[in-house]
N, CA, C and O of each residue as an XYZ file, in Angstrom:
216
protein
N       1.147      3.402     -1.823
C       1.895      3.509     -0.601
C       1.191      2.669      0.457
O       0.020      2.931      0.733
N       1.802      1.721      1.036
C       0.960      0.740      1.782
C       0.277     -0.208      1.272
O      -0.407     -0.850      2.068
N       0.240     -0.547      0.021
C      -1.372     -1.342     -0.620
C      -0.322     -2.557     -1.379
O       0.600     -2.194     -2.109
N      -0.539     -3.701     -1.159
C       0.107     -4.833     -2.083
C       0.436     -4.720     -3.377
O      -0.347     -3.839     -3.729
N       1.039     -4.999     -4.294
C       1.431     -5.056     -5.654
C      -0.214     -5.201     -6.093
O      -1.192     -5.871     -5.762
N       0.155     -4.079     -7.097
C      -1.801     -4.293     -8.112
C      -3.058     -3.363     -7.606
O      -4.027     -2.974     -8.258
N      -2.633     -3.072     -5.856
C      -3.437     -2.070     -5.626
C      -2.774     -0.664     -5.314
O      -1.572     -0.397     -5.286
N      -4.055      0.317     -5.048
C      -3.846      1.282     -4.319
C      -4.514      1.513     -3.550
O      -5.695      1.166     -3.538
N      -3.692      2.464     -2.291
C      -4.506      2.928     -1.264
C      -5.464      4.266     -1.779
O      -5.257      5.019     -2.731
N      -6.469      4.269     -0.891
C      -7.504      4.996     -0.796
C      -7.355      5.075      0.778
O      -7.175      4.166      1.588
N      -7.542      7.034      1.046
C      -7.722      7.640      1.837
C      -9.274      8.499      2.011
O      -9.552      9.644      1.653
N      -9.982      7.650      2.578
C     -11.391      8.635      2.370
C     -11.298     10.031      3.927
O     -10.856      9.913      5.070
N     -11.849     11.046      3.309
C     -11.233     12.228      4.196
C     -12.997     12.210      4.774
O     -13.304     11.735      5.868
N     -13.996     12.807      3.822
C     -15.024     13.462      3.939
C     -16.487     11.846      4.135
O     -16.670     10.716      3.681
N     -17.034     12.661      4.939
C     -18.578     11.713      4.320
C     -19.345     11.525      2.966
O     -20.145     10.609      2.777
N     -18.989     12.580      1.951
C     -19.104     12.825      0.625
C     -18.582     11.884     -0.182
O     -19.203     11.399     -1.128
N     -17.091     11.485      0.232
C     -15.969     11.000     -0.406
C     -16.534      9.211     -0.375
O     -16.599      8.362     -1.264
N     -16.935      9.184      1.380
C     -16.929      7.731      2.099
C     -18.139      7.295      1.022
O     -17.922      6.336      0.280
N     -19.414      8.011      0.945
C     -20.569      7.258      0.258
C     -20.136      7.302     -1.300
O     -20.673      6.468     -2.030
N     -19.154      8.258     -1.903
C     -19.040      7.528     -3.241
C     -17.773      6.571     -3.118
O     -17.250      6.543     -4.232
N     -17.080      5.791     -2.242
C     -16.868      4.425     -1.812
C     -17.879      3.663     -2.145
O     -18.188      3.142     -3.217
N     -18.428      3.657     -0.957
C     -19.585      2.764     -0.577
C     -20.116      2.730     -2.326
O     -19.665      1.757     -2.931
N     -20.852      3.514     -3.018
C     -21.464      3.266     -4.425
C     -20.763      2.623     -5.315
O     -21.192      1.614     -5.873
N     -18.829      3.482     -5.702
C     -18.378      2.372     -6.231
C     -18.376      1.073     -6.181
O     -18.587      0.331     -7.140
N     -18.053      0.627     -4.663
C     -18.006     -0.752     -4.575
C     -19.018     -1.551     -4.711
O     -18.865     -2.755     -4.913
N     -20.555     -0.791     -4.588
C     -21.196     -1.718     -4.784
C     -21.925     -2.301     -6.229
O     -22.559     -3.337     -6.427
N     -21.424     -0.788     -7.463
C     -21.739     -1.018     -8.430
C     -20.165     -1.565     -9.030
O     -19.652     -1.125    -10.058
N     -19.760     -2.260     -8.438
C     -18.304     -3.458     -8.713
C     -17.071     -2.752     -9.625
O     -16.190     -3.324    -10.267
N     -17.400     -0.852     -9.403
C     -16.487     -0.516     -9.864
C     -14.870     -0.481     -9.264
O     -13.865     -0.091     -9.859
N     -14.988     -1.028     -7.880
C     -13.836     -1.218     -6.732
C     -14.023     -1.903     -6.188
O     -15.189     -2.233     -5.974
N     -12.827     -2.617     -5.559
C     -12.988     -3.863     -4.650
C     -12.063     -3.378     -3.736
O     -11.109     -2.667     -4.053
N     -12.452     -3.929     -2.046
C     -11.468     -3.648     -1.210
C     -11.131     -4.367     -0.436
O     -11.832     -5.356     -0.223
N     -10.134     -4.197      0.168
C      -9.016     -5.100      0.927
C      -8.782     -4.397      2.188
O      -9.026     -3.201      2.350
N      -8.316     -5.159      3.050
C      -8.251     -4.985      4.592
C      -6.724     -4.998      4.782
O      -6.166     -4.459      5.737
N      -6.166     -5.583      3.906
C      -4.399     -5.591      3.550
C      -3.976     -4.010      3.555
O      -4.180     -3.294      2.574
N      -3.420     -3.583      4.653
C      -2.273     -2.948      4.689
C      -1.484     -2.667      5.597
O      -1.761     -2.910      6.771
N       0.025     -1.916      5.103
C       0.611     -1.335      6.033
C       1.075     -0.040      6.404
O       1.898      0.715      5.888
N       0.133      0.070      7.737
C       0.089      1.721      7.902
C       1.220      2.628      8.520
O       1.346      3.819      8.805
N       2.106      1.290      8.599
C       3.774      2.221      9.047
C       4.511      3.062      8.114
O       5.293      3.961      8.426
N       4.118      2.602      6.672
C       4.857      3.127      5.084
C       3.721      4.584      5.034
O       4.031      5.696      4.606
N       2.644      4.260      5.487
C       1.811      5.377      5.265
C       1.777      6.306      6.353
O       1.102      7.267      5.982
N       2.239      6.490      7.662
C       2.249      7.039      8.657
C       3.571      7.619      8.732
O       3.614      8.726      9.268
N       4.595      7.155      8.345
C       6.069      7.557      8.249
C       5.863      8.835      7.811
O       5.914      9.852      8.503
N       5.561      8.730      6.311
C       5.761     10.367      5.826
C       4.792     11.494      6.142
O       4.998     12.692      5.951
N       3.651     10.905      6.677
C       2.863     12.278      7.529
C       3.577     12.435      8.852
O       3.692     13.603      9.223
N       3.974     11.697      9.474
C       5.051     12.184     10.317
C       5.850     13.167      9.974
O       5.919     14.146     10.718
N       6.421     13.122      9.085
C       7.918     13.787      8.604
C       6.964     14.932      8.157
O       7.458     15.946      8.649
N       5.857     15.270      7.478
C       5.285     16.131      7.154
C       4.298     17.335      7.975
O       3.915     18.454      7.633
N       4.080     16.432      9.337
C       4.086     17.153     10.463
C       5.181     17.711     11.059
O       5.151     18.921     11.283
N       6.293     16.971     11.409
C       7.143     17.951     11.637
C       7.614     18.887     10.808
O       7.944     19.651     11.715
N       7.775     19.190     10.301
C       8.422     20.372      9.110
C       7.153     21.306      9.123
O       7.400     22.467      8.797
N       6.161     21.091      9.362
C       4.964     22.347      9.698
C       5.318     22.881     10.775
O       5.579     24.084     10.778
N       5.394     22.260     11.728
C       5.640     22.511     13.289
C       6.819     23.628     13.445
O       6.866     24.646     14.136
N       7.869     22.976     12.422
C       9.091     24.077     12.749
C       8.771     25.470     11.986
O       9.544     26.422     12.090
């Protein structure tokens, strides 16, 4: 959701989460990209906030 053909997005939540990032990538098990679009990804937490709300 958001990520070019071939990738995926990654949502890091925690500091736990962020440093096993950081390790994957540096033991070249992931590569990352600065490519995206956060309107496809913001749309449906929108819609998913509202429906809590009500």
């Amino acid at each position: 959701m958001g990520s070019p053909n071939g990738y995926t997005t990654l949502i890091v939540r925690t500091l736990v989460g962020q440093h096993l990032l950081e390790s994957a990538v540096a033991n070249g098990k992931l590569s990352t990209t600065d490519e995206l679009n956060l309107g496809i990804i913001e749309k449906p937490g929108a819609k998913k906030l509202e429906r809590k709300q009500k």
